[in-house]
TIZA-907368 format. One record per residue (C-alpha): x, y, z. Coordinates in steps of 0.5 Angstrom, whole numbers, plus 2048, in hexadecimal, padded with zeros to 3 digits. Each point is the difference from the previous one (the first is absolute). Layout:
REM TIZA-907368
X, Y, Z;
...
This chain:
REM TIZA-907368
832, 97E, A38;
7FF, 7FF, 7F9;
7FC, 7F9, 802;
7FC, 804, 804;
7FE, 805, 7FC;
7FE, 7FA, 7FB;
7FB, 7FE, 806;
7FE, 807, 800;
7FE, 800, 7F9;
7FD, 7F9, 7FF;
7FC, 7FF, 806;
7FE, 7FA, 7FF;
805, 7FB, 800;
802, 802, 807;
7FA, 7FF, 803;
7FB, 7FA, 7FE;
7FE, 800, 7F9;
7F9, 803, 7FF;
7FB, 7FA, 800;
803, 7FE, 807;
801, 807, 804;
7FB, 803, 804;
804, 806, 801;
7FF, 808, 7FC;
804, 806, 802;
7FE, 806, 7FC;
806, 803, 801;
805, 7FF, 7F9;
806, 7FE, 806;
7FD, 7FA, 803;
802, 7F9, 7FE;
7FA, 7FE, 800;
7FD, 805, 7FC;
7FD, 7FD, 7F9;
800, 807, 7FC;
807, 801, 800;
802, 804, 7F8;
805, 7F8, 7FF;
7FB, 7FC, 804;
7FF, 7FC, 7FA;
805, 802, 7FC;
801, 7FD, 7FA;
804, 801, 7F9;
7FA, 804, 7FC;
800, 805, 807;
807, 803, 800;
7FF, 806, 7FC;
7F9, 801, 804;
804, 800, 806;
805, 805, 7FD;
7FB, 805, 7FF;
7FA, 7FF, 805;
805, 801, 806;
805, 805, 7FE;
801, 805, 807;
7FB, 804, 7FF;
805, 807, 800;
802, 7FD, 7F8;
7F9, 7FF, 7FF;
7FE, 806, 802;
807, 804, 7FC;
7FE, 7FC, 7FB;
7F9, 802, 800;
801, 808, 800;
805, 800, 7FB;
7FB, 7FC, 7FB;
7FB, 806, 802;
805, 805, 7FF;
807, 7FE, 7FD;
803, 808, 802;
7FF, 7FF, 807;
804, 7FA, 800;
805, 803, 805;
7FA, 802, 804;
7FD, 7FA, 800;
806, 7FC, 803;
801, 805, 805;
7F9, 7FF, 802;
800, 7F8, 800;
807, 801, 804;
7FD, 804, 806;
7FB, 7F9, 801;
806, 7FC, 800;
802, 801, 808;
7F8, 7FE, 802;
800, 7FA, 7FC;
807, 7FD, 802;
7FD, 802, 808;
7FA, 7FC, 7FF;
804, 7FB, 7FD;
805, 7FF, 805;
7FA, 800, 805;
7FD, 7FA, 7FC;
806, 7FC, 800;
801, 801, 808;
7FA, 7FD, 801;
800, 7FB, 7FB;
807, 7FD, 804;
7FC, 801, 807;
7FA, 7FD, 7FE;
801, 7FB, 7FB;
808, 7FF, 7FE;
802, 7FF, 808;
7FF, 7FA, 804;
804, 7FF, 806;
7FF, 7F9, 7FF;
802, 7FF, 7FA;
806, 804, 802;
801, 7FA, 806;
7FE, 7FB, 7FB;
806, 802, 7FB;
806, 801, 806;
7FE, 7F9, 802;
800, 7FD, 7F9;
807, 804, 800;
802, 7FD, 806;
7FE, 7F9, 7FE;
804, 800, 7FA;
806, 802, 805;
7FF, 7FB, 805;
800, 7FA, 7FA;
806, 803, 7FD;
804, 800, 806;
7FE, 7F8, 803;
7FF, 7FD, 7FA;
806, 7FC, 7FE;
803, 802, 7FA;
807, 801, 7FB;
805, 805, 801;
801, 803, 7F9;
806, 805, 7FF;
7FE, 806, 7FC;
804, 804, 7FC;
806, 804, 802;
7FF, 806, 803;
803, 806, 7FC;
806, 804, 803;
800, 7FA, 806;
805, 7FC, 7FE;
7FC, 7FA, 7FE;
7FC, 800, 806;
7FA, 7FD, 7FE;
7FA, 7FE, 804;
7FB, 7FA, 802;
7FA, 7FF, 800;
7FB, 7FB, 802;
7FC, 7FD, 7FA;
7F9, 7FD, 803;
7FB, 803, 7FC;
7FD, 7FA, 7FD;
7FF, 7FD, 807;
7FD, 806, 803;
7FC, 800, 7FA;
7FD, 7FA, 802;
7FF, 801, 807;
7FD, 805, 7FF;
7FA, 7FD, 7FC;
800, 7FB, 804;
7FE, 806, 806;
7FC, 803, 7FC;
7FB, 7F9, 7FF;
800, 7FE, 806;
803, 805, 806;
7FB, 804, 802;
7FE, 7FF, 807;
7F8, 800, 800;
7FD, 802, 807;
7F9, 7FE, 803;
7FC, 807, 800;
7F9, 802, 802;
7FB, 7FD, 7FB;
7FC, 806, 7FC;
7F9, 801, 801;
7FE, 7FE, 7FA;
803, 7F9, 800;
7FC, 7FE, 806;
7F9, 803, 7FD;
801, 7FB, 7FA;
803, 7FB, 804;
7FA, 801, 805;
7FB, 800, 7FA;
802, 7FA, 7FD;
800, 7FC, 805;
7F8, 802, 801;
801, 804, 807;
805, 7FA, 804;
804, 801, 806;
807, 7FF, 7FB;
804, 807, 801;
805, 802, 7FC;
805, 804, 805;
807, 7FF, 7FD;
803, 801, 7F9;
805, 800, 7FC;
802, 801, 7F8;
803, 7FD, 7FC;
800, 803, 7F9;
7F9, 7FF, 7FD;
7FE, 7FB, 805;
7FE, 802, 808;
800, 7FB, 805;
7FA, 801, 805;
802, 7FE, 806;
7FA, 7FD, 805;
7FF, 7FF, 807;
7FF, 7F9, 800;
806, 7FE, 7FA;
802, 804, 7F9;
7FB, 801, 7F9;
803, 803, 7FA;
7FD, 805, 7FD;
803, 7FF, 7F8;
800, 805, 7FB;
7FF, 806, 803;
7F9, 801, 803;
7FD, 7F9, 7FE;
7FF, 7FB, 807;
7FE, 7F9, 7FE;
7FA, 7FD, 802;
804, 7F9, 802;
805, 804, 803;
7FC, 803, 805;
7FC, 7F9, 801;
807, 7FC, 801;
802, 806, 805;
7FA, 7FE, 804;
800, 7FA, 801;
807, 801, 802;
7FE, 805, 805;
7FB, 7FA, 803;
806, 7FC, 802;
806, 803, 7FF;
800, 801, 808;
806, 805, 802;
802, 802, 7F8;
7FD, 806, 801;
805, 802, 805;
806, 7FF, 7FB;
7FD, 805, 7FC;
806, 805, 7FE;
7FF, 807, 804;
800, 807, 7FC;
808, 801, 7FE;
801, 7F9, 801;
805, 7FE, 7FA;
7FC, 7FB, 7FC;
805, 7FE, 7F9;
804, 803, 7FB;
7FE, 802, 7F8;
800, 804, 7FA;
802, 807, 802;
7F9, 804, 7FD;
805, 802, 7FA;
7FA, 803, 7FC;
800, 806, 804;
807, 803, 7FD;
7FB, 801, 7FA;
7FA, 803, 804;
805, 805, 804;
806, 800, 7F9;
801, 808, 800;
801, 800, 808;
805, 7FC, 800;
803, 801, 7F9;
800, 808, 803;
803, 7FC, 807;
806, 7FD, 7FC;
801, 806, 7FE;
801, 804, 806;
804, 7FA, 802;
805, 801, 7FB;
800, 807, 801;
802, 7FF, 808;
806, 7FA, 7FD;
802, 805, 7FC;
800, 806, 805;
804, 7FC, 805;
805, 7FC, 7FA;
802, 808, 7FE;
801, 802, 808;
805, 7FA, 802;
804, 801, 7F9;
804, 805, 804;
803, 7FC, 805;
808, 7FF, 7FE;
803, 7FC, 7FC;
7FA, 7FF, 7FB;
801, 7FD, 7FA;
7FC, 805, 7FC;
7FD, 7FE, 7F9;
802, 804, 7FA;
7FA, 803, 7FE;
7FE, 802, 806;
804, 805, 802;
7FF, 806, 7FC;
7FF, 804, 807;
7F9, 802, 7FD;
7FB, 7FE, 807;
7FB, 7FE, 7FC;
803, 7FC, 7F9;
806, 7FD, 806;
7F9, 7FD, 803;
7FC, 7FE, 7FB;
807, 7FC, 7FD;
802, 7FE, 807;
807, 803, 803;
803, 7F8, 802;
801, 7FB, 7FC;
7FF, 7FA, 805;
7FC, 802, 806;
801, 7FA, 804;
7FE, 7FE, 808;
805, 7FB, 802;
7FF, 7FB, 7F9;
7FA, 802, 7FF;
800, 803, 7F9;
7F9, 805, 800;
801, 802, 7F9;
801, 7F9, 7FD;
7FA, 7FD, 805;
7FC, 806, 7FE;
800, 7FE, 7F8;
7FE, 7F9, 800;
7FD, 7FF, 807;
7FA, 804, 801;
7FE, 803, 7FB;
800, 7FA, 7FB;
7FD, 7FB, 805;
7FB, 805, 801;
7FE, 800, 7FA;
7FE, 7F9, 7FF;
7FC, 801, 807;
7FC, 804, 7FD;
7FF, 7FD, 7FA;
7FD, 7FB, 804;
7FB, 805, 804;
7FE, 802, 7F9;
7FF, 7F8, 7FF;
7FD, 7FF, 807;
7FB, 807, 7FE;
7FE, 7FD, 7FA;
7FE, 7F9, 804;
7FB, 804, 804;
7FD, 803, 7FA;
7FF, 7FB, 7FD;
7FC, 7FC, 805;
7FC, 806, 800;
7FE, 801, 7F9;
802, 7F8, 7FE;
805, 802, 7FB;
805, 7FB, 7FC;
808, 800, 802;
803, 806, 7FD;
806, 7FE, 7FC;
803, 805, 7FE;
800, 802, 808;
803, 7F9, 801;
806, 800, 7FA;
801, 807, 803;
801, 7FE, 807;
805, 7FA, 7FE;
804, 804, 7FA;
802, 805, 805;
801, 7FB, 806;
804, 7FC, 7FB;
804, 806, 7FF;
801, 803, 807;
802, 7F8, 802;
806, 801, 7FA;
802, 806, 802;
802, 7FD, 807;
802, 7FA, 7FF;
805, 803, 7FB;
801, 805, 806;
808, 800, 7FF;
800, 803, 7F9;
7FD, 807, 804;
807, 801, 802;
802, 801, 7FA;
7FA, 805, 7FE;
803, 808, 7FF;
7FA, 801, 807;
804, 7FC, 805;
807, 802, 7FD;
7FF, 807, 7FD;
7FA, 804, 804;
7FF, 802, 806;
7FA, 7FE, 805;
7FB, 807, 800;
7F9, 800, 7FF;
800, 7FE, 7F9;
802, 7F9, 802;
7FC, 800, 806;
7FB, 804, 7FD;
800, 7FB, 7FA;
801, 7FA, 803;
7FB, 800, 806;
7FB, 803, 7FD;
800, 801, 7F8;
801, 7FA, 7FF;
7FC, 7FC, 803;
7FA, 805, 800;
800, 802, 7F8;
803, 7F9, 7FE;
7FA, 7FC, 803;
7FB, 805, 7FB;
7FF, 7FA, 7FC;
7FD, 7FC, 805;
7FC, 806, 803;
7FD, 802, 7FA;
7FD, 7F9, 7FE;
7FC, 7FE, 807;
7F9, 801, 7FE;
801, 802, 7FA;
7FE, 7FB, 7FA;
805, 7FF, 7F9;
7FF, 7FE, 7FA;
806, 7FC, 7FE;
800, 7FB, 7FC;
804, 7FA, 802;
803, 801, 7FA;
802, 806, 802;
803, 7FD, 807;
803, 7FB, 7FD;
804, 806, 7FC;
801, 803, 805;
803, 7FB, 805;
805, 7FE, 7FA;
801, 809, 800;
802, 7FF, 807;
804, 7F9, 800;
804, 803, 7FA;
801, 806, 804;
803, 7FC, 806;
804, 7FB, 7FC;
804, 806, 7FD;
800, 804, 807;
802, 7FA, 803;
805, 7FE, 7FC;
804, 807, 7FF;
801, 801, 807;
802, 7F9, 802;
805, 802, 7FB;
803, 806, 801;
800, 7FE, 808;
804, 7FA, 7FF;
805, 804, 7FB;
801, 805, 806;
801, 7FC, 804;
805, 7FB, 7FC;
801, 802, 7F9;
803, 7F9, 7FF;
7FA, 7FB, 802;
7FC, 802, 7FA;
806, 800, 7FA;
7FC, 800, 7FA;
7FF, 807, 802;
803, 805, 7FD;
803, 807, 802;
802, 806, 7FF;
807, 803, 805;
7FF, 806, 803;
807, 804, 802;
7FD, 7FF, 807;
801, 7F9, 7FF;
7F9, 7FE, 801;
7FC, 7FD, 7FA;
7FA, 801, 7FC;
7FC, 7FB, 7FD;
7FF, 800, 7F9;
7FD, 7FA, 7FE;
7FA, 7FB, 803;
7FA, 804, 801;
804, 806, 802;
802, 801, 7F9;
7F9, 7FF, 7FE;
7FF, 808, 803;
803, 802, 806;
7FA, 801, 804;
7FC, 7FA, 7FF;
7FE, 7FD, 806;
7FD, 807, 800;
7FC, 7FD, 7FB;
7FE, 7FA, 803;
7FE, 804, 806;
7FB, 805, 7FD;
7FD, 7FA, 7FC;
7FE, 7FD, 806;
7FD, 806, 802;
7FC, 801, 7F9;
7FD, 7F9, 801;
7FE, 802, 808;
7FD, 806, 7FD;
7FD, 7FC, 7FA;
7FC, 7FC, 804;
7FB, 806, 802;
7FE, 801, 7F9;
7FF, 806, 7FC;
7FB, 804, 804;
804, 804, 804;
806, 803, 800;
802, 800, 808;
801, 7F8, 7FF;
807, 802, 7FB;
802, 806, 805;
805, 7FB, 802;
803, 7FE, 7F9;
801, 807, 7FE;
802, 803, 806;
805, 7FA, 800;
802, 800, 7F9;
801, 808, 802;
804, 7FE, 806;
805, 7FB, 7FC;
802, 805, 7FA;
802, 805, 805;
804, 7FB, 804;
804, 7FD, 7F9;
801, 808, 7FF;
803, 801, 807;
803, 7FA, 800;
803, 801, 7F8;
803, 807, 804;
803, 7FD, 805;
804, 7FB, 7FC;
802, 805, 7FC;
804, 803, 805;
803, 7FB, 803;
802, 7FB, 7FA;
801, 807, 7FC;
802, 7FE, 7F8;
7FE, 7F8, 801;
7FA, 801, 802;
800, 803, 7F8;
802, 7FA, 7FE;
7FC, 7FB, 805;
7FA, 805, 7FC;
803, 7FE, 7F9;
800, 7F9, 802;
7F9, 800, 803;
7FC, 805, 7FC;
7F9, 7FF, 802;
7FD, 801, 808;
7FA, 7FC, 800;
7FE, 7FD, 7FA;
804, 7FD, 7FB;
7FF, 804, 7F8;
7FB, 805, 803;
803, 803, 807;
């Protein structure tokens, strides 16, 4: 819910940015809402925000102790009295935001299929079956799965370019006005349309017009047409019917930025519903149960998740779940924003962003890597170690295709001033970033898989009899794919500029994100390496950057 309160705050990158929205809401809960106290946040505004919106019962405490500091006790008391009142009248503004602007049952169709989608490709896509590791206290069991994630990648781009059937509708009222206008009066008609992006195609009772660019009919067009209808005979017979299915095209996919907090609130609801169902099924017999998720704390077991692999037959919903539709799903709706953008910049006439461009292709870039290195997920801590609650599907499906495409979102209609110095700078930051990324994981996937396939690399042996690496890039720091990660992310956030402060909640939520992983990681290899994970320490002494950390 965290995103969400950042929409609430900051408005107007939710809703279209201020020189192209025709919407206002007076109320400080609308999304379209321009007066919103981090409607513009910038660096210089969050001192002012602290002190202009602090609840009113500490202004009020806070204004009768400076009248009358010996009344202290009796001024807390009174701004206390206030507080059932104005958490009552907040719960009320909350409900009706959810009512009114957060839920669309569409969008929560829209999302369900998509999910849906993504498991039909997983499962009739042909595909590798790669083991996993072994499973603890199984005997060595170990799973399979199927790895067709790239392939899904693909197709799915291709459906989204050019699988959205387009249907002959009514043509508006509107449209044969102009039509009517523009041919002087004639007896040409326009009785059926259909659209296809920013193009509407007018179909007439003697032959077919195309209406271009949303709202202009050429004159030559419409003369064509007439001369058609003199000597097409029974063309007009052919005429498609209203309904009748007319071709394929683009899915309007710049309506996921028009309606992004409806379905970012829709994915939201759904990883809750996934998890809710994941937590009552982990009580069936003979369930292997995650270690960390069986505290017997209802709420910790399911937000950790109780089962380690939920599974139906060999779908695997955990390991689908972390590559497939919140990854995919990000890159789609970075293409929205593109497509956004495009239909902007028709209106106002605008150049090619480049920064949206570059933001669109590194991420794409990163997501296509991470799928076709989809094996290396089998050995990460996430499919190995946790289970599968509502924090990975809640982060999975919603928080990271939601909070990650924020670069994108914030750049459509909005004007940077970067230089191409600076771009170049920060795409060498982000080539750098993934170089390191790259290199490390490829690494220590291949090592955990067959230690003698990279000899030169060496190891530190465990009284477990597993190995550790302390050479190569992980004796550089013992996280530095951790490092190339977040500076990929630092040059995302880079290609918004310096005016806002939003754009970089991403590099310093994920910066965030993966100290706490490398502490609770460092915990777990304690305990389970015991002594040798002091030597390991000794050996490797920095976590992310070599000489500093």
């Amino acid at each position: 819910m965290v995103v969400l309160g950042l929409y609430y705050c900051c408005p107007n990158y939710v809703s279209s940015p201020s020189s192209f929205s025709t919407i206002s809401s007076s109320s400080p809960f609308s999304f379209h809402s321009s007066s919103s106290p981090l409607a513009c946040l910038r660096w210089t505004d969050l001192v002012y925000f602290l002190r202009t919106t602090l609840p009113s019962p500490l202004k009020t405490y806070a204004l009768q102790v400076k009248s009358s500091p010996s009344h202290a006790a009796h001024a807390l008391l009174l701004s206390l009295q206030t507080l059932p009142g104005l958490v009552q009248n907040k719960g009320l503004e909350l409900i009706n935001l959810v009512q009114n602007e957060l839920w669309d049952p569409r969008a929560f169709a829209v999302i369900v299929a998509w999910f849906l989608f993504q498991v039909l490709l997983e499962r009739v896509l042909p595909g590798e079956i790669a083991l996993g590791v072994p499973l603890p206290g199984m005997g060595g069991k170990r799973l399979s799965y199927k790895l067709n994630g790239h392939l899904a990648f693909w197709i799915t781009l291709l459906v989204m370019g050019h699988g959205c059937p387009k249907f002959a509708s009514k043509i508006s009222a509107k449209i044969v006005e102009e039509v009517v206008k523009e041919s002087g009066g004639g007896g040409i008609q326009p009785t059926i349309m259909r659209e296809e992006g920013d193009k509407v195609q007018a179909f007439m009772e003697a032959g077919e017009v195309v209406k271009q660019a949303a709202g202009e009919v050429g004159k030559a067009a419409l003369q064509a047409a007439g001369e058609i209808a003199a000597g097409a005979g029974g063309w007009w017979e052919e005429m498609p019917k209203v309904g009748d299915l007319v071709g394929f095209g683009a899915f309007p996919l710049e309506r996921l930025y028009d309606g992004f907090p409806q379905f970012a609130f829709a994915a939201v609801v759904f990883s809750f519903i996934l998890a809710v169902g994941l937590y009552v099924v982990s009580f069936r017999r003979g369930v292997l149960l995650a270690e960390g998720g069986r505290s017997g704390n209802v709420i910790y077991d399911f937000y950790m998740g109780r089962e380690l692999n939920p599974r139906s037959g060999g779908f695997d919903w955990k390991c689908f779940c972390e590559l497939r539709p919140g990854l995919i799903g990000w890159v789609v709706l970075n293409l929205g924003m593109l497509m956004k953008q495009q239909q902007l910049m028709q209106v106002t006439g605008e150049e090619v962003s480049w920064p949206l461009v570059m933001v669109c292709v590194f991420q794409g870039w990163y997501v296509l890597d991470a799928l076709l290195n989809e094996r290396a997920i089998l050995t990460t801590m996430d499919i190995t170690t946790d289970g599968f609650g509502f924090m990975l599907a809640f982060g999975d499906l919603a928080w990271v295709p939601f909070t990650y495409s924020l670069q994108a979102r914030y750049l459509v209609g909005r004007k940077t001033t970067l230089s191409s110095w600076v771009l170049v700078a920060l795409a060498g930051l982000h080539l750098l970033g993934y170089w390191i990324f790259r290199q490390a994981n490829s690494t220590k996937d291949v090592f955990r898989r067959d230690p003698s396939s990279v000899p030169h690399i060496k190891f530190l042996e465990t009284a477990r009899g597993t190995k550790l690496m302390i050479s190569g890039w992980w004796g550089w720091a013992r996280k530095i794919n951790y490092t190339g990660d977040w500076m990929m992310s630092l040059a995302w956030c880079g290609l918004c500029g310096s005016v806002h402060v939003l754009p970089y909640f991403y590099a310093i939520y994920f910066g965030v994100l993966l100290v706490h992983r490398a502490a609770r990681d460092d915990h777990l290899c304690a305990l389970k390496y015991g002594g040798d994970w002091e030597s390991y320490k000794k050996e490797v002494r920095w976590l992310f950057l070599p000489g500093v950390y």
